[in-house]
TORPA-4810 file (N, C-alpha, C, O; in nm, 3 decimals):
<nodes>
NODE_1_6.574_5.832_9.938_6.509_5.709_9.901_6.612_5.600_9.885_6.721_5.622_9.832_X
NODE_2_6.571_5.465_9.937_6.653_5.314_9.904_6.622_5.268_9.766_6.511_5.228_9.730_X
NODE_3_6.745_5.278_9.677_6.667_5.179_9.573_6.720_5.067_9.572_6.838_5.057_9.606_X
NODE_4_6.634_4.935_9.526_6.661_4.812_9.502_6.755_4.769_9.369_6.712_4.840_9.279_X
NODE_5_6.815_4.721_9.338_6.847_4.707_9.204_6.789_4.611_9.164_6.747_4.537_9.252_X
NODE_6_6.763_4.573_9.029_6.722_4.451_8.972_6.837_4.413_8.861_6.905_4.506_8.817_X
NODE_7_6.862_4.279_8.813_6.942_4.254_8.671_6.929_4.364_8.553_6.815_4.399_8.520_X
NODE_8_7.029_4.414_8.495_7.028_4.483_8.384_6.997_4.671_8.402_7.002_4.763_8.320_X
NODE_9_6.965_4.667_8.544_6.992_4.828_8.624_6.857_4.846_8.632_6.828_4.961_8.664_X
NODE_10_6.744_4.756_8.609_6.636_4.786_8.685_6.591_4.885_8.763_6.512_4.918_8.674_X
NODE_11_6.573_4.945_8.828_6.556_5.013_8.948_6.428_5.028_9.024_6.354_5.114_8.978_X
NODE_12_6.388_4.967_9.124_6.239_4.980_9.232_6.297_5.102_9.302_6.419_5.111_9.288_X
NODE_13_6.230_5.210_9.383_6.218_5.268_9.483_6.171_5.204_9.601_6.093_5.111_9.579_X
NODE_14_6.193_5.223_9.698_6.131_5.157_9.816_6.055_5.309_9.893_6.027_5.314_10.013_X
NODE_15_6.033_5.419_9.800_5.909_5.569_9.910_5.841_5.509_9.958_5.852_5.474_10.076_X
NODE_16_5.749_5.479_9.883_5.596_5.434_9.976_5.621_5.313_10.064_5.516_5.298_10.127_X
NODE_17_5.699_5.228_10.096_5.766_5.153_10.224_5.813_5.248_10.330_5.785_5.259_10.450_X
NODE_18_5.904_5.322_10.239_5.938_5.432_10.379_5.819_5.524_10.428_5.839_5.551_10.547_X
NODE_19_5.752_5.557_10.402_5.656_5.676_10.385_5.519_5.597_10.459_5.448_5.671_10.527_X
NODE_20_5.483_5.474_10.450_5.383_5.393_10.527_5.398_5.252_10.504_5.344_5.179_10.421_X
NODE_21_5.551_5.210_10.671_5.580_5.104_10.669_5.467_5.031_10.689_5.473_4.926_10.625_X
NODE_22_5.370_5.042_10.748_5.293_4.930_10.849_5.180_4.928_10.715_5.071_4.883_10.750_X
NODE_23_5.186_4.959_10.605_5.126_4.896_10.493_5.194_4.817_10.365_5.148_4.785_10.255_X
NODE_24_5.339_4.798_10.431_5.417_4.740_10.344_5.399_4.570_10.348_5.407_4.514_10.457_X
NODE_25_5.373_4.489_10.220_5.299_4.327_10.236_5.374_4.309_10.102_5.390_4.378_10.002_X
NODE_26_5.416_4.172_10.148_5.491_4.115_10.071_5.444_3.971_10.136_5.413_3.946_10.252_X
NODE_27_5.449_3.869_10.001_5.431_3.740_10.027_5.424_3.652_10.150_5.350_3.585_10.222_X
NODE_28_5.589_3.708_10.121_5.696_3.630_10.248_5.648_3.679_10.391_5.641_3.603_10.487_X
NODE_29_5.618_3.810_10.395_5.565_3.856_10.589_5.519_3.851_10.602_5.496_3.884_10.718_X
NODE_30_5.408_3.804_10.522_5.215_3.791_10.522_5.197_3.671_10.546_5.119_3.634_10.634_X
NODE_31_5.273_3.581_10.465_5.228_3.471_10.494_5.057_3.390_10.502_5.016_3.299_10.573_X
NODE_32_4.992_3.471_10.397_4.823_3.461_10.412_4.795_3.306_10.282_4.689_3.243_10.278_X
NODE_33_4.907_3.281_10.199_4.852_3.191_10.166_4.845_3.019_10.162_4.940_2.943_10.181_X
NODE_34_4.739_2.989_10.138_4.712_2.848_10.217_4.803_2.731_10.148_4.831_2.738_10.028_X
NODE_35_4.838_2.644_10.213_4.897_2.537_10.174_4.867_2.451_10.023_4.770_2.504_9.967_X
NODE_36_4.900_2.384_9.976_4.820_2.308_9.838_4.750_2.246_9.882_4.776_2.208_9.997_X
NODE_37_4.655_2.210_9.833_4.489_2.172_9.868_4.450_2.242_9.972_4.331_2.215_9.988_X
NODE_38_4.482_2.312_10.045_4.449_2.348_10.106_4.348_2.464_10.066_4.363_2.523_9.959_X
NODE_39_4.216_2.508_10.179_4.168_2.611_10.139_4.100_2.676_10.276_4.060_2.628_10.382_X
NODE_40_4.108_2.819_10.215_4.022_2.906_10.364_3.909_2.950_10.406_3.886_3.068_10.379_X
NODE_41_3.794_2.865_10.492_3.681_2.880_10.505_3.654_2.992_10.596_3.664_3.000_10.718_X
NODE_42_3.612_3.086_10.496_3.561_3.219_10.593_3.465_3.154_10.722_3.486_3.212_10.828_X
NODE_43_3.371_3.052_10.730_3.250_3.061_10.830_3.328_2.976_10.953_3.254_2.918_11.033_X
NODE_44_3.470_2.966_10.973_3.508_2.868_11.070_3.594_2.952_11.134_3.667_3.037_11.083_X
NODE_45_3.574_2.913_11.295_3.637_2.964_11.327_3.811_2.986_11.380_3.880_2.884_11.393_X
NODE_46_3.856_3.088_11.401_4.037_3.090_11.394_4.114_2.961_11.436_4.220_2.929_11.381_X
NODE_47_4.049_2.879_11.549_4.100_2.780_11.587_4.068_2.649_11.526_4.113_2.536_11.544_X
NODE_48_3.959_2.709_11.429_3.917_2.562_11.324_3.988_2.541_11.240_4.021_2.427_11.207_X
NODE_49_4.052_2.704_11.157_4.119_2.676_11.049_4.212_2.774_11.047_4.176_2.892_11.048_X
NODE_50_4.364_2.734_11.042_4.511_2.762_11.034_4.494_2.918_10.922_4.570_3.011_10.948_X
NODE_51_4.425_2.928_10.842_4.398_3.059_10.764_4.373_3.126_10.808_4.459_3.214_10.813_X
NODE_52_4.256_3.152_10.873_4.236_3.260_10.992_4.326_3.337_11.082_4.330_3.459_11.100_X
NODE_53_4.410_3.222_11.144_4.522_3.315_11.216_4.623_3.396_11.088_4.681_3.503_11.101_X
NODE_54_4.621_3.337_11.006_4.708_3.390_10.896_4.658_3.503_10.832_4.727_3.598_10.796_X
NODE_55_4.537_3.493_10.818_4.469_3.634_10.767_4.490_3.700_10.904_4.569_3.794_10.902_X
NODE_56_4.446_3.674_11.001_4.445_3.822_11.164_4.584_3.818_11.138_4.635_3.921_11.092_X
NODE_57_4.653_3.721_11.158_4.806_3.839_11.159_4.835_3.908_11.016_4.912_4.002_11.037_X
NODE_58_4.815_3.903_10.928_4.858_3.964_10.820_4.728_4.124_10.824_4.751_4.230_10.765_X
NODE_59_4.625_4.101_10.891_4.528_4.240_10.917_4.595_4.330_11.005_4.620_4.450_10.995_X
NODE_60_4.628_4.216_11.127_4.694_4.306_11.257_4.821_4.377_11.190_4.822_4.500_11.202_X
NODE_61_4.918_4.326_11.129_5.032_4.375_11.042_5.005_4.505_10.965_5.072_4.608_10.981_X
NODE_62_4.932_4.496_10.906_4.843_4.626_10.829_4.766_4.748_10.896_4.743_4.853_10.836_X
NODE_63_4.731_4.723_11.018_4.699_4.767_11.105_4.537_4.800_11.159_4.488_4.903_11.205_X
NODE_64_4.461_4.626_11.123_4.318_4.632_11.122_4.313_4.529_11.251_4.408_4.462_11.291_X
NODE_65_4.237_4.531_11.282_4.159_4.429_11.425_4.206_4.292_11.377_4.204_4.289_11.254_X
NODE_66_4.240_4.198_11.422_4.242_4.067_11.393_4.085_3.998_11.290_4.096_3.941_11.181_X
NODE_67_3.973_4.019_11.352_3.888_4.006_11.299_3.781_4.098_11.196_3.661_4.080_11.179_X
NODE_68_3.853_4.182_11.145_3.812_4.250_11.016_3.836_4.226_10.876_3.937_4.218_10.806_X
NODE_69_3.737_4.219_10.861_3.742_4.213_10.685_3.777_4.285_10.642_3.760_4.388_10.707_X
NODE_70_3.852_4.307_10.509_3.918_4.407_10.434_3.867_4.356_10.283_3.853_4.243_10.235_X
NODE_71_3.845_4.486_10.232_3.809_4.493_10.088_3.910_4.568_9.984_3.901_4.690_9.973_X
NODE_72_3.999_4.501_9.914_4.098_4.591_9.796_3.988_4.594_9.693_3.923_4.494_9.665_X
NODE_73_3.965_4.732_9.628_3.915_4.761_9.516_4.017_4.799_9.453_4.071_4.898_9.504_X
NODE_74_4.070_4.754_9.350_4.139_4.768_9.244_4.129_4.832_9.087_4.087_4.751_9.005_X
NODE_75_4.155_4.935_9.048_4.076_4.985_8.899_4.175_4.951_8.826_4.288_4.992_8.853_X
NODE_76_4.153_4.872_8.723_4.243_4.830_8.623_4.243_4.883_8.508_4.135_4.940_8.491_X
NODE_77_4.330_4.897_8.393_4.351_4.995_8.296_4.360_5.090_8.315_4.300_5.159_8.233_X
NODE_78_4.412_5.146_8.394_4.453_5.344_8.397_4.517_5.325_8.284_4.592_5.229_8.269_X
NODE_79_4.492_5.431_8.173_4.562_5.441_8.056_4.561_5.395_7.951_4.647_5.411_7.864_X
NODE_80_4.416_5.300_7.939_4.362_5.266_7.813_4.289_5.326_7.751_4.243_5.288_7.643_X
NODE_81_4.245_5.499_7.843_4.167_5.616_7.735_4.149_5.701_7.820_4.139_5.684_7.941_X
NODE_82_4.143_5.795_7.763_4.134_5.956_7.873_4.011_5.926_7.930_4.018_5.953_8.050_X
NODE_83_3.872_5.871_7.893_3.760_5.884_8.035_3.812_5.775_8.084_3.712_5.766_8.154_X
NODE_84_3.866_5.694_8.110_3.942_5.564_8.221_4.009_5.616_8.292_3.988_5.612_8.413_X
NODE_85_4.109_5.679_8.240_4.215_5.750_8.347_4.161_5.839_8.462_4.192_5.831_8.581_X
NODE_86_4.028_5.968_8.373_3.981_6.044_8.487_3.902_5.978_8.535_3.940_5.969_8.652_X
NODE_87_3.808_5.919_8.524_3.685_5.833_8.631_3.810_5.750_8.742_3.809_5.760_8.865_X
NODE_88_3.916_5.663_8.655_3.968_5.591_8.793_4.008_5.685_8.898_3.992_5.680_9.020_X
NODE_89_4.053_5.757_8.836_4.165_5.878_8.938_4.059_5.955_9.038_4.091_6.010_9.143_X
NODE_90_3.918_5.947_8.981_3.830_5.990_9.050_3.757_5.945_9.193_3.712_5.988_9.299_X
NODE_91_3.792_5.776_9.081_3.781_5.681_9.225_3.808_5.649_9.356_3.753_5.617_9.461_X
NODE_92_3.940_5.673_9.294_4.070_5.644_9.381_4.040_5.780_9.495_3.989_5.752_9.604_X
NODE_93_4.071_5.909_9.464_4.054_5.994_9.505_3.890_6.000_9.596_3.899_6.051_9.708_X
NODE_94_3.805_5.972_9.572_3.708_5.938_9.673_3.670_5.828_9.709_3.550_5.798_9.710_X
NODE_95_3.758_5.756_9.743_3.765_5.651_9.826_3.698_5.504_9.747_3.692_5.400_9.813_X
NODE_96_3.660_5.507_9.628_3.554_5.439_9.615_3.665_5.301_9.561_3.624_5.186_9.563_X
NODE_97_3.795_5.332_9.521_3.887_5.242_9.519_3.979_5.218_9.585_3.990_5.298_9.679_X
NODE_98_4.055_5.143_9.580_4.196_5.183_9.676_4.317_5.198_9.612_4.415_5.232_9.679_X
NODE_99_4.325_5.178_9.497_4.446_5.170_9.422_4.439_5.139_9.257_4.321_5.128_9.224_X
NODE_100_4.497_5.127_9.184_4.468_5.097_9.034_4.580_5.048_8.947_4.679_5.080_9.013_X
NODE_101_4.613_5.004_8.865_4.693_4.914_8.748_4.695_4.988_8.655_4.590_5.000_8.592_X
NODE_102_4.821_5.070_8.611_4.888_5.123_8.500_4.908_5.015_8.379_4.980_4.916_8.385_X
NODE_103_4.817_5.062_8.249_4.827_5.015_8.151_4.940_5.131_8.063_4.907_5.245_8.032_X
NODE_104_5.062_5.074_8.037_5.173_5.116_7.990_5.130_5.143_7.822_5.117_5.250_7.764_X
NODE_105_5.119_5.049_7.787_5.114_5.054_7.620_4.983_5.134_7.566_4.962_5.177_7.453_X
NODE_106_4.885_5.140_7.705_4.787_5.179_7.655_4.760_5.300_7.594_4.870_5.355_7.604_X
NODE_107_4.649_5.420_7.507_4.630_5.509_7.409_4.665_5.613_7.525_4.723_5.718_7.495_X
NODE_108_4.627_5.583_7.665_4.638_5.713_7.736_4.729_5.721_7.901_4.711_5.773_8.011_X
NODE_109_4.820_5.644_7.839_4.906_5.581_7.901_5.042_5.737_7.963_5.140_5.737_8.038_X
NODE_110_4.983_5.826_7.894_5.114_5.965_7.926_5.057_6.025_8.003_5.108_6.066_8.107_X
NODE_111_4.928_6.044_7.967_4.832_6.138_8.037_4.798_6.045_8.247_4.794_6.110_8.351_X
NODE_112_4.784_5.903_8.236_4.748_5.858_8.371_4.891_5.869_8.414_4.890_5.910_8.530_X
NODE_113_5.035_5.848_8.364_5.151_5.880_8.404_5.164_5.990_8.481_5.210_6.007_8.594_X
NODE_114_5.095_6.097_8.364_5.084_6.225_8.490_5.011_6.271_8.549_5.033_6.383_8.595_X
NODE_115_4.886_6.202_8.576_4.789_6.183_8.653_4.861_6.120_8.760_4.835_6.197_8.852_X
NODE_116_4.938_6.027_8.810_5.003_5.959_8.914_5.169_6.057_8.987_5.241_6.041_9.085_X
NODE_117_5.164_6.141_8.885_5.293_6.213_8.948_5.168_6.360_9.014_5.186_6.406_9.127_X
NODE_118_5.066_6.407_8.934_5.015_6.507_9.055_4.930_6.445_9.147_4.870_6.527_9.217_X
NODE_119_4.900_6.311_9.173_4.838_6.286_9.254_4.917_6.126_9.349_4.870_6.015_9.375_X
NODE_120_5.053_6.191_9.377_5.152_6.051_9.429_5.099_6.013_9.517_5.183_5.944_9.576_X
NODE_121_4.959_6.010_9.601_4.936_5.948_9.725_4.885_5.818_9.652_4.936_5.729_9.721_X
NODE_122_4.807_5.752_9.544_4.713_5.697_9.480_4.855_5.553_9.476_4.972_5.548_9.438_X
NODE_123_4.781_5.479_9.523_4.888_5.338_9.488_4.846_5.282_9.365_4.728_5.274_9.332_X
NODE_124_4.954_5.238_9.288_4.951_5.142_9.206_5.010_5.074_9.147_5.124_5.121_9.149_X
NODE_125_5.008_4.967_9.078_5.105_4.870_9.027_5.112_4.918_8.857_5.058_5.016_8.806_X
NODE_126_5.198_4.813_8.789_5.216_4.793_8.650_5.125_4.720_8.582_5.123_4.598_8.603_X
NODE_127_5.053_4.765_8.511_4.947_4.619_8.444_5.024_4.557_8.328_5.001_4.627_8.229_X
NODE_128_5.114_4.445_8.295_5.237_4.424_8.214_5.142_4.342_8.095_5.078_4.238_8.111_X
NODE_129_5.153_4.413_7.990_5.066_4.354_7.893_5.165_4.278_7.786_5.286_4.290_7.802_X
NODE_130_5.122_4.211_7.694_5.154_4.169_7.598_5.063_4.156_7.440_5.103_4.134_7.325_X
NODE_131_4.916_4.183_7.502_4.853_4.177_7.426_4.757_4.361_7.428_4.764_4.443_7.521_X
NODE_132_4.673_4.379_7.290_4.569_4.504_7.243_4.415_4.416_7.318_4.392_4.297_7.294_X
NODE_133_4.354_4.472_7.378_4.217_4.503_7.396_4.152_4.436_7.346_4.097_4.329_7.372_X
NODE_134_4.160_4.528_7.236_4.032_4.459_7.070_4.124_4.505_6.997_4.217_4.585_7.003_X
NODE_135_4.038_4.376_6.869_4.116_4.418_6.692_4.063_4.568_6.689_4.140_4.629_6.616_X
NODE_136_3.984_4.635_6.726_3.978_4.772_6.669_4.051_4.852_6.726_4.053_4.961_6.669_X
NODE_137_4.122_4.846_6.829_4.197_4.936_6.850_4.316_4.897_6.937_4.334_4.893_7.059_X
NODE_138_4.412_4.860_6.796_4.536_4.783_6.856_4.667_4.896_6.914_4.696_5.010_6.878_X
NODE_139_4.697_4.849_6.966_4.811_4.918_7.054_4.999_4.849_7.009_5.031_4.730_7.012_X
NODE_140_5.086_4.959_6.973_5.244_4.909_6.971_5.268_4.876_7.095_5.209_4.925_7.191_X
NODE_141_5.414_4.736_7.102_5.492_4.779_7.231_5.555_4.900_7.208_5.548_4.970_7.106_X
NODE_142_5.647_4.929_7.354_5.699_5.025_7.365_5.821_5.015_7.343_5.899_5.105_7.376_X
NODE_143_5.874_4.865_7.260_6.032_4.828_7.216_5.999_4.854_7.054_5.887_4.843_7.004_X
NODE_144_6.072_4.876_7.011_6.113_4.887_6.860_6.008_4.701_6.803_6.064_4.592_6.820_X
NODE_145_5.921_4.706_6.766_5.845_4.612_6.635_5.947_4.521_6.643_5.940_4.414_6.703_X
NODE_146_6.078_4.581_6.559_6.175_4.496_6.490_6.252_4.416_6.631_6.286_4.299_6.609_X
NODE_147_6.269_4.451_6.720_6.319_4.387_6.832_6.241_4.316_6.925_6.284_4.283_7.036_X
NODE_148_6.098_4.285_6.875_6.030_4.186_6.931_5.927_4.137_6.882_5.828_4.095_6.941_X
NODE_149_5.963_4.147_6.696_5.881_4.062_6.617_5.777_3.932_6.606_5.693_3.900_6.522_X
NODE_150_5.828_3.862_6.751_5.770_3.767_6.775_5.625_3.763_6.868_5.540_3.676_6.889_X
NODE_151_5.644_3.912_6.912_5.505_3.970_7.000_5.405_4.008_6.902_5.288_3.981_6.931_X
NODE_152_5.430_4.068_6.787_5.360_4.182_6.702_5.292_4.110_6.581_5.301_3.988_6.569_X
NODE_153_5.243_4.165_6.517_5.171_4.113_6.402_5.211_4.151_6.288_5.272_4.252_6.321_X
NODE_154_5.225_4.140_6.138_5.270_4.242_6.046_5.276_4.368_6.050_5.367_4.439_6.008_X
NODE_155_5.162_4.406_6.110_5.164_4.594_6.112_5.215_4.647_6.244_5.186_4.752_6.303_X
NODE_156_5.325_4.517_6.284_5.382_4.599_6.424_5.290_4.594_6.522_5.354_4.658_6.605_X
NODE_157_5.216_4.574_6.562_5.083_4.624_6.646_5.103_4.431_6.774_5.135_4.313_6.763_X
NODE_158_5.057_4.526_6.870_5.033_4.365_6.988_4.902_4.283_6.927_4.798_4.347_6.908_X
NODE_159_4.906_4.162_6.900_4.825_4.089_6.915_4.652_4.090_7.012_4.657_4.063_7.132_X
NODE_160_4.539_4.117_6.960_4.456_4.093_7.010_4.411_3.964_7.132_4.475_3.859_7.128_X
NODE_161_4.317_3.976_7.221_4.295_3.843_7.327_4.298_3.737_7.195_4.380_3.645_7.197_X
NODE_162_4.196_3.755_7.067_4.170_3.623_7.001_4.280_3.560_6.943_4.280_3.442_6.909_X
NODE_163_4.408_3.666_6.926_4.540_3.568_6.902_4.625_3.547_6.992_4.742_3.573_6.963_X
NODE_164_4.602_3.505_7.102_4.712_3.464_7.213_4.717_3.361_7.187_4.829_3.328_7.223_X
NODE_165_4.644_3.230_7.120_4.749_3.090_7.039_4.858_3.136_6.979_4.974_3.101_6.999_X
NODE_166_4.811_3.232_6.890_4.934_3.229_6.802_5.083_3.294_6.864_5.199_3.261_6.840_X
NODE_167_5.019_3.413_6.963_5.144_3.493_6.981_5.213_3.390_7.107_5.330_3.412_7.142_X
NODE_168_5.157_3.311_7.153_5.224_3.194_7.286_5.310_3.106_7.195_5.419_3.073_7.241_X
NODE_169_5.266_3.048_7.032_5.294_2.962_6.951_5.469_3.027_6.934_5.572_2.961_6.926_X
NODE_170_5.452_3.187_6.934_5.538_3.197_6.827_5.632_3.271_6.940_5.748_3.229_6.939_X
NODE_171_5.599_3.393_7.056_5.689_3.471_7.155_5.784_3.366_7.213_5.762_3.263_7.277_X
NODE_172_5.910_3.432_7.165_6.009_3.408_7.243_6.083_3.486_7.387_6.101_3.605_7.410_X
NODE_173_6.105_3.407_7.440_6.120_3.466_7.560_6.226_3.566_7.619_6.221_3.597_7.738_X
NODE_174_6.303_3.607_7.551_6.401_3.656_7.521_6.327_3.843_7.513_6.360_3.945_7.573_X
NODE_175_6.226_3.816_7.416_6.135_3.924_7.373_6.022_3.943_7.446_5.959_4.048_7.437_X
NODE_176_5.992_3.856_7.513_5.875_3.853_7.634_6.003_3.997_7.701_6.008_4.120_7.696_X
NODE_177_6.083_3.890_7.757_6.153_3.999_7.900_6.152_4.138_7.807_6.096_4.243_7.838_X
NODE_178_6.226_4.113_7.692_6.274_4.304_7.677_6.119_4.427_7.651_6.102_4.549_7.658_X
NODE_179_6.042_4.317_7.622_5.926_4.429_7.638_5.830_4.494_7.718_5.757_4.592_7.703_X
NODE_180_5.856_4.387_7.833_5.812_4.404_7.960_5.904_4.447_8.058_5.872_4.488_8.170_X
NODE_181_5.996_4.440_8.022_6.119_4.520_8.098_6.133_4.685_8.049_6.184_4.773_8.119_X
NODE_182_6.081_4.706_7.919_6.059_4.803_7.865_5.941_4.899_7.921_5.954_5.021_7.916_X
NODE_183_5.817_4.831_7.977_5.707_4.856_7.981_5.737_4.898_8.170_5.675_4.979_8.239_X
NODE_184_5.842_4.813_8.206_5.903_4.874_8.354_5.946_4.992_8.387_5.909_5.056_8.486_X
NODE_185_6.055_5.035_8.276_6.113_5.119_8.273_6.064_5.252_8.259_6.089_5.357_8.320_X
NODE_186_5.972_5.215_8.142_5.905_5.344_8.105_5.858_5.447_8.221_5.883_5.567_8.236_X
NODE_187_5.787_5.366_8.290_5.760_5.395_8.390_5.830_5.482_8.534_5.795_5.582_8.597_X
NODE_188_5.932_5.399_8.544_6.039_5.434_8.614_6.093_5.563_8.563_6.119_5.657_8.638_X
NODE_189_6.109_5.565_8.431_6.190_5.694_8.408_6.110_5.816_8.387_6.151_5.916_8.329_X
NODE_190_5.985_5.800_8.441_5.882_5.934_8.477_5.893_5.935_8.654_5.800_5.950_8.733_X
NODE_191_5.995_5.920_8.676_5.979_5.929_8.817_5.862_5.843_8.931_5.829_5.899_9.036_X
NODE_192_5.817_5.725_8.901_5.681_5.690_8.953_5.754_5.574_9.059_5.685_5.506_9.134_X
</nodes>
């Protein structure tokens, strides 16, 4: 395997690039998105509007017809509770998704970890949180409280959606990166 480095020893893998180049998409080779103000009218056709060719080549790249539609189903929260993890993984596994978003901090966040190491075909990204769900069931980062006090609440715990004034008022950025760099790693160092 190639790894990438990032600042501070980061580390990406590049497997699943090697393993199925002609599904590898990145911004820059895709090139699918539209200019400012600009926008892409599905009902016109390729020579009406500059998007079109940009979507067929970025399909043809992937390896679909120029003129096919493509649908990403995405399951988000793997790892915010053991029936999330198995229903997504279920999904995924019969087709009914295509891929899913690792919730790191989340209650069942060990268990979809190793749900993704016995089942490595299943793509997915990092879902990089900063904030708990709900007040009823708040979630720690995965950095030490005391080293990113400015995320947490008195009892240590991430901030709920209804306090993101306060935690934007008060997170410093310094503590943004190390906990989300934390929430990278974790990851990484289960082999994923």
């Amino acid at each position: 395997h190639s790894p990438a480095a990032f600042p501070d020893g980061v580390r990406l893998t590049r497997d699943l690039e090697e393993q199925r180049p002609h599904q590898r998409a990145t911004a820059e080779n895709l090139g699918v998105q539209p200019r400012p103000g600009q926008t892409c009218d599905m009902d016109s056709t390729p020579s009406q509007n500059e998007c079109h060719t940009q979507e067929a080549q970025a399909g043809k790249w992937l390896g679909y017809p120029a003129n096919a539609r493509r649908l990403i189903v995405n399951c988000d929260d793997l790892g915010i509770y053991p029936s999330a993890t198995v229903a997504i993984v279920r999904a995924v596994e019969r087709g009914i998704a295509s891929s899913c978003s690792l919730l790191v901090p989340g209650p069942s966040a060990a268990r979809a970890m190793q749900a993704l190491i016995e089942h490595p075909h299943i793509d997915f990204g990092i879902h990089l949180t900063l904030v708990s769900d709900f007040d009823a069931d708040r979630w720690r980062p995965l950095t030490d409280p005391a080293q990113v006090s400015t995320l947490v609440d008195h009892d240590g715990y991430l901030r709920s959606p209804q306090r993101i004034p306060s935690l934007l008022a008060r997170a410093r950025i310094d503590e943004v990166e190390r906990e989300l760099r934390t929430q990278i790693t974790t990851v990484l160092d289960r082999g994923l």
